[in-house]
N, C-alpha and C positions, 0 to 999 in steps of 0.2 A: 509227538515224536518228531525228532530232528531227521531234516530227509538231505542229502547231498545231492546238489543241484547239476553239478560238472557232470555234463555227457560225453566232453571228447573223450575218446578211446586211447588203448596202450599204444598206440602205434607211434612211432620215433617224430616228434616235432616238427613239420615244416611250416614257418610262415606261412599264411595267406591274408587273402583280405579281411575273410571272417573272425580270426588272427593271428595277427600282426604279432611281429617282433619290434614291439616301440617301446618307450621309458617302462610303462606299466610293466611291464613282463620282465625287463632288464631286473629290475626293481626289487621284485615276486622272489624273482629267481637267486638273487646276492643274500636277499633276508633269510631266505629257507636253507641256501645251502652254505653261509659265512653267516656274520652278524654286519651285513651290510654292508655299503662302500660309500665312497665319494663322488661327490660329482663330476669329476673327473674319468673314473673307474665309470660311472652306469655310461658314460659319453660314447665311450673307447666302445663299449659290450655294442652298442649299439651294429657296427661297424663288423662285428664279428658274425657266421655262422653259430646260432644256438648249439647247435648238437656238440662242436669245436668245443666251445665255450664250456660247454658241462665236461667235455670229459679233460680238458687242460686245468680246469680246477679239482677235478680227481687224480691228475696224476702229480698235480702239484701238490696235494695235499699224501699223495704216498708217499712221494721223494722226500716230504719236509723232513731233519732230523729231528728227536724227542730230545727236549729240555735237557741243557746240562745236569749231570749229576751233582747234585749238592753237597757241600761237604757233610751232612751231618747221614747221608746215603745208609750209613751202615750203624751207624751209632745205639748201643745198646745200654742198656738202664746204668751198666758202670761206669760208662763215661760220660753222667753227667754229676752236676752238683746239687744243684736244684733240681731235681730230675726235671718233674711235671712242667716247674714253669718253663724253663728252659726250651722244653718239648713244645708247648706250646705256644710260646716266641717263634721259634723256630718252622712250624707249622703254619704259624699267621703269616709267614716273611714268603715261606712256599706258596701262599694261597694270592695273595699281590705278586705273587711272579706269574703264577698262572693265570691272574686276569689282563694282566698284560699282554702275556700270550696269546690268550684267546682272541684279543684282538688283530695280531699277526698273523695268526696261523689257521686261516679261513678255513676249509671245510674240515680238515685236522681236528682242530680248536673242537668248532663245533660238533662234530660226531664223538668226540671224547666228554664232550660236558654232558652231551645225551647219554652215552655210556654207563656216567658216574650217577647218573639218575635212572637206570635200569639194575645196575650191579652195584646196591645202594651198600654205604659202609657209613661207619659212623665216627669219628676220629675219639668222638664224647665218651667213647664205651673202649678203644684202643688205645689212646692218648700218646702213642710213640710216633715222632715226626717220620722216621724211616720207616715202619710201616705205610705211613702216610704216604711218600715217595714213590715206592716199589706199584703202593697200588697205582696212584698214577701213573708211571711211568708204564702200568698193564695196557690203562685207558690210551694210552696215545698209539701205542705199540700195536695194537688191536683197534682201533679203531676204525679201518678200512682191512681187515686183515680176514682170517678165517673163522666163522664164530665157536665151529665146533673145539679148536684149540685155543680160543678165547675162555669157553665157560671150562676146559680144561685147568688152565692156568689159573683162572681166576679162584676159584676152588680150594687151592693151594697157593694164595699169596696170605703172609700173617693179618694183611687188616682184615679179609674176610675169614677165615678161622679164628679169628679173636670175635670180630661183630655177631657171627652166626655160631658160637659156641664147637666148630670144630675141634678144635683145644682140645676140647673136653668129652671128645666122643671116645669112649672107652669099649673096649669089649666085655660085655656083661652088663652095661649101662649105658645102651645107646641115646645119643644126644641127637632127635632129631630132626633139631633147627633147619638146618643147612640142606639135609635133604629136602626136607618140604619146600624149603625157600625157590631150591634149583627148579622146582616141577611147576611151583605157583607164580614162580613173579621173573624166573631167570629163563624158560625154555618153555614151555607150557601153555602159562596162564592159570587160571583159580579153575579146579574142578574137569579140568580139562585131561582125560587120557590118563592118571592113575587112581589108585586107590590107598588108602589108609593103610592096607599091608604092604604095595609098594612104597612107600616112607620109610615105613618101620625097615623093611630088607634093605630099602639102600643104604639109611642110615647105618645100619650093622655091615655094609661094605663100604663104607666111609671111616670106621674106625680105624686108628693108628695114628693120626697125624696130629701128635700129643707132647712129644717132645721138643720142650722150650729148655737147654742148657741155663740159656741167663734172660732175665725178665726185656723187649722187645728185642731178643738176641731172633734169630733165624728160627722158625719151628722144621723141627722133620720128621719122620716116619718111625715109628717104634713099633717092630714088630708082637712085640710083647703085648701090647694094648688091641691090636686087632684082631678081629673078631672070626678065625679062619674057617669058622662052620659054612655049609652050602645055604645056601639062598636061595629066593627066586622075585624077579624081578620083570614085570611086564610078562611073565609066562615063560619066563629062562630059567632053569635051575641050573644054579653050580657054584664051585668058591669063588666068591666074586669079589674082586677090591675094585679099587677105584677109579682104573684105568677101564674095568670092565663096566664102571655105571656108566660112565659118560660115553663108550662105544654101543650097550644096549639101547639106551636112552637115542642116542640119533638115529639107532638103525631100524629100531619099534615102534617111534614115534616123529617122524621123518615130517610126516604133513603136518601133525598140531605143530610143531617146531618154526617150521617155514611159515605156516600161515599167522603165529600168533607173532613172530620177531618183524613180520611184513607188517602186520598190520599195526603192531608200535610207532615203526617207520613212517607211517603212513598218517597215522594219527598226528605225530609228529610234525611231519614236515609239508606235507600236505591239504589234509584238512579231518578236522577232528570230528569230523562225521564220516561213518565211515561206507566204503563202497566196495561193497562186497567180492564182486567181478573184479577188479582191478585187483583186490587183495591175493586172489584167488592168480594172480597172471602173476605177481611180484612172486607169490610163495613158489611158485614152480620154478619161477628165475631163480630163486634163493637153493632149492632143493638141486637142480640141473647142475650149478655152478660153483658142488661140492663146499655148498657155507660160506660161499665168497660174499663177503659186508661188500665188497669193492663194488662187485658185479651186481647188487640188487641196489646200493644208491646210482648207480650208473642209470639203470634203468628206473628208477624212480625218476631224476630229474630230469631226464630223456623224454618222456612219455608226453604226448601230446595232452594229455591228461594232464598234469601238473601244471599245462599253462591255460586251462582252461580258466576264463573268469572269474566265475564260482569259487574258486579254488585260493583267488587270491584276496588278504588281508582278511582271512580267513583266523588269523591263529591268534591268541593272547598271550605273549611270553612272558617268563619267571620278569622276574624285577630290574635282575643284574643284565638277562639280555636282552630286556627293552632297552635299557641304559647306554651298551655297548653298541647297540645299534643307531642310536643318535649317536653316538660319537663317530661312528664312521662315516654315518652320512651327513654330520658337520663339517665334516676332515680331520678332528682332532685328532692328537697321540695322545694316548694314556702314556703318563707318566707315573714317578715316585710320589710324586701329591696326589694326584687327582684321584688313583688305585684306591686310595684309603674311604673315598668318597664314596666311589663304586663298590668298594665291597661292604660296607657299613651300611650303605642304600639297600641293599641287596638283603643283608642281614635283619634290617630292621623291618624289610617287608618280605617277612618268609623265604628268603632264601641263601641259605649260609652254605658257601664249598664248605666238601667233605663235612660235613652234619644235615643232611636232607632229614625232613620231617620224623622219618622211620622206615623201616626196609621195602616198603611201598615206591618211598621217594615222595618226589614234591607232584600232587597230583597235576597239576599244569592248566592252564589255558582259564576254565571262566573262575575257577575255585583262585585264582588270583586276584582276584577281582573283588572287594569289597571295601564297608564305609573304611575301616584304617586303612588297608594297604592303598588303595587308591588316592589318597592324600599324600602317601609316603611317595607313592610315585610323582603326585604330581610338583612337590617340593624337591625330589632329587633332581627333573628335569629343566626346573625354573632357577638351581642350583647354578646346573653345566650350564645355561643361558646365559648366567649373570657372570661366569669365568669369561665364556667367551667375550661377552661385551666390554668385559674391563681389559680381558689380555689378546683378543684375538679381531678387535673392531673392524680393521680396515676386513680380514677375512670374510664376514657375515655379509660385507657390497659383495665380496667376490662370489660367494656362495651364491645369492642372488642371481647375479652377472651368469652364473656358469649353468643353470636350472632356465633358463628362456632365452629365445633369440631377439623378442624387443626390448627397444633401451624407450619408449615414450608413453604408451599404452601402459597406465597402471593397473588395468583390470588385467589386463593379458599375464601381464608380470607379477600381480598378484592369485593369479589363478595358476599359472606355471608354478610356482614356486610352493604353492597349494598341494599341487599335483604331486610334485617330489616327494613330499612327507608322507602325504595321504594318495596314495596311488589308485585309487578307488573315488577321489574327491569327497565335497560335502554332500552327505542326505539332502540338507533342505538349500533354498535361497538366500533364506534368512539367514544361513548360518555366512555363505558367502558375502553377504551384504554386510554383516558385525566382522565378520575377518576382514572387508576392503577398507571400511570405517577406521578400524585399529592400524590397517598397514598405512594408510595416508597418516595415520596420527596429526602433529600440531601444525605441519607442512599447510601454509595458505592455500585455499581450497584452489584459487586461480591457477594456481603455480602449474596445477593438472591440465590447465586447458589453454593457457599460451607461453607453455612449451619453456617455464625455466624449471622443470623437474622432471629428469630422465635419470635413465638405469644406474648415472653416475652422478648423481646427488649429492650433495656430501652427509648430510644425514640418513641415508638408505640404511645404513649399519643400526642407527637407534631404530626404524621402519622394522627391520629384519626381525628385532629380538624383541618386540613389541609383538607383530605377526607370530612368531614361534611361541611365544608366551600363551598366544591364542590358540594356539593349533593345539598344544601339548596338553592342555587342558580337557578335550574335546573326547565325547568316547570313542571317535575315527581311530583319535593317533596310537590308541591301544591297540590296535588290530594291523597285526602282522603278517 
């Protein structure tokens, strides 16, 4: 049995000696709650108050605005020509704007990719790019927002009534999907707080929302199709529609709700082993603060708990955001080229926006991890190496240069820069002893020890991506 090692407590972060607010924690804290930074960015954090720090990247991620509206926003099966392909051009073009995004729009970004992998949809089963949008456009909207008007919304957007057979929930032929879904994997958990008859009831207070005038046109409510007989749901009898599941549901089931969305969170961004007391303090925060997502990441990255040791390089992410995450801690910008790299990488090793595995989602962390994908990963990363070295050379000294304060000591500066990538360092010695080996590379062995090879070498840049070559390889650099 996996046991979780992190003892410090809920209580709000203060430095001390035992710990410190240094790289390591800086580090911890940009990976869990953005997809990393630069070395620039962890420099500056250093300098700031933690608690400051977590909640100015919270309130900068409320103010962020959500992605322009795309032209194709509204667009329904008649105005196209090609329908499908079209749609899914159009779809791909959306899905490269959003990884770029995601690189901008630090904890936004990220609590919406988490989102899209909780309130799974499938583009493969809707194939209309405006659905596609709308739903997005829910994940960003809601992202730090209310959850209990989140699972309302989301309920009633067309890609999840198309994915989850709402469509098709008729009165006299209850469909369901979508109930079950809401209780197992959107609010809940499996087996958690209903029963087989509560399904069956909600789903028969879910009937109506069946009317699609034109194929990806708008669906909406047809009273004709729902189902107006009494119900009884969690021990309520009466005409219930749909405004009344999602009010009984949080008001019956209040604690499975808070402790099961805590403990995702937690899973999540934390550490995938989970600790039960802690979950138990988040869920009360979630329950207190009337569903505020804002209020329970607040206090997640708050908690002294989060920066406990244990806790950090603790996680194994999808494909795309190990990816994103060297890029930032590179300095790269994703561009129009490079987008197509990351999202192809990502696809090729299990993880494709808007088509996750199945309504589960992409199970996350070690189930990423095998003999193909970890090749795929480790070629995507040797990739973005070999870009920066041909387009970005002089940057990879600077990178260097900005990760340690000596310019003469190679082991310093190759352990410093160690440190950066792997904020936990290496397991063994050996491992350290073959990374100094490859970072000196062809460099005369003398050159280290009367003083003509320091931080500004002119070769450091071939050094750099020789070393990251090495690191990237490693099963450290998986652990985030």
């Amino acid at each position: 049995m996996l046991i979780n090692c992190a003892l410090a407590d809920v209580t709000p972060y203060v430095p001390s000696m035992g710990m410190p607010w240094n790289r390591q924690r800086v580090i911890h804290l940009y990976r869990r709650m953005t997809f990393g930074a630069d070395a620039a960015t962890i420099v500056a954090a250093l300098d700031q108050n933690p608690i400051d720090l977590v909640d100015s990247l919270v309130t900068e991620a409320i103010n962020l605005p959500l992605t322009p509206e795309p032209e194709f926003a509204f667009k329904d099966q008649t105005q196209y020509g090609l329908a499908l392909l079209e749609s899914v051009l159009e779809k791909d073009g959306y899905t490269r704007e959003w990884i770029i995004d995601l690189q901008g729009n630090g904890l936004r970004g990220r609590m919406a990719f988490f989102w899209h992998n909780h309130f799974v949809t499938k583009f493969d089963i809707y194939e209309s790019s405006n659905y596609t949008w709308q739903y997005h456009k829910l994940l960003q909207q809601y992202a730090l927002g209310n959850f209990k008007d989140f699972v309302y919304e989301m309920g009633l957007t067309p890609a999840m009534l198309v994915f989850l057979n709402g469509s098709e929930n008729f009165a006299g032929s209850p469909n369901e999907n979508y109930a079950r879904e809401l209780f197992e994997l959107f609010t809940l958990g499996v087996d958690n707080g209903y029963t087989q008859d509560d399904i069956v009831e909600t789903a028969r207070a879910l009937t109506g929302y069946t009317d699609i005038p034109v194929p990806w046109g708008p669906i909406n409510f047809d009273p004709a199709t729902h189902d107006p007989g009494v119900k009884t749901i969690f021990g309520r009898t009466g005409n219930w529609g749909y405004d009344d599941v999602i009010d009984i549901l949080f008001e019956e089931r209040a604690e499975q709700i808070s402790t099961f969305i805590a403990g995702k969170l937690y899973v999540r961004f934390v550490n995938p082993t989970v600790d039960d007391v802690v979950i138990d303090h988040l869920a009360q925060v979630f329950r207190q603060s009337d569903w505020s997502i804002e209020a329970l990441v607040r206090e997640i990255f708050r908690m002294t708990h989060f920066f406990d040791e244990f806790n950090i390089s603790t996680i194994i992410e999808g494909p795309l955001e190990n990816t994103l995450i060297l890029y930032n801690e590179l300095g790269n910008t994703i561009n129009g080229l490079s987008v197509f790299g990351i999202w192809s990488g990502g696809t090729e090793a299990g993880q494709e926006i808007f088509n996750p595995v199945d309504v589960a989602g992409w199970p996350g962390n070690r189930s990423w991890i095998n003999t193909t994908t970890i090749t795929t990963r480790w070629s995507d990363s040797e990739s973005l190496l070999g870009v920066n070295l041909l387009f970005g050379f002089g940057e990879l000294g600077d990178l260097a240069r900005a990760t340690t304060n000596e310019e003469e000591d190679v082991e310093i500066i190759c352990q410093d820069f160690i440190d950066y990538f792997l904020p936990k360092g290496l397991q063994f010695q050996s491992d350290f002893d073959a990374a100094l080996v490859t970072f000196k590379g062809d460099v005369p062995p003398d050159y280290f020890t009367n003083g003509n090879w320091t931080i500004n070498f002119w070769a450091l840049p071939f050094q750099v991506h020789a070393l990251l070559r090495f690191l990237t390889q490693l099963p450290e650099f998986q652990l985030k």
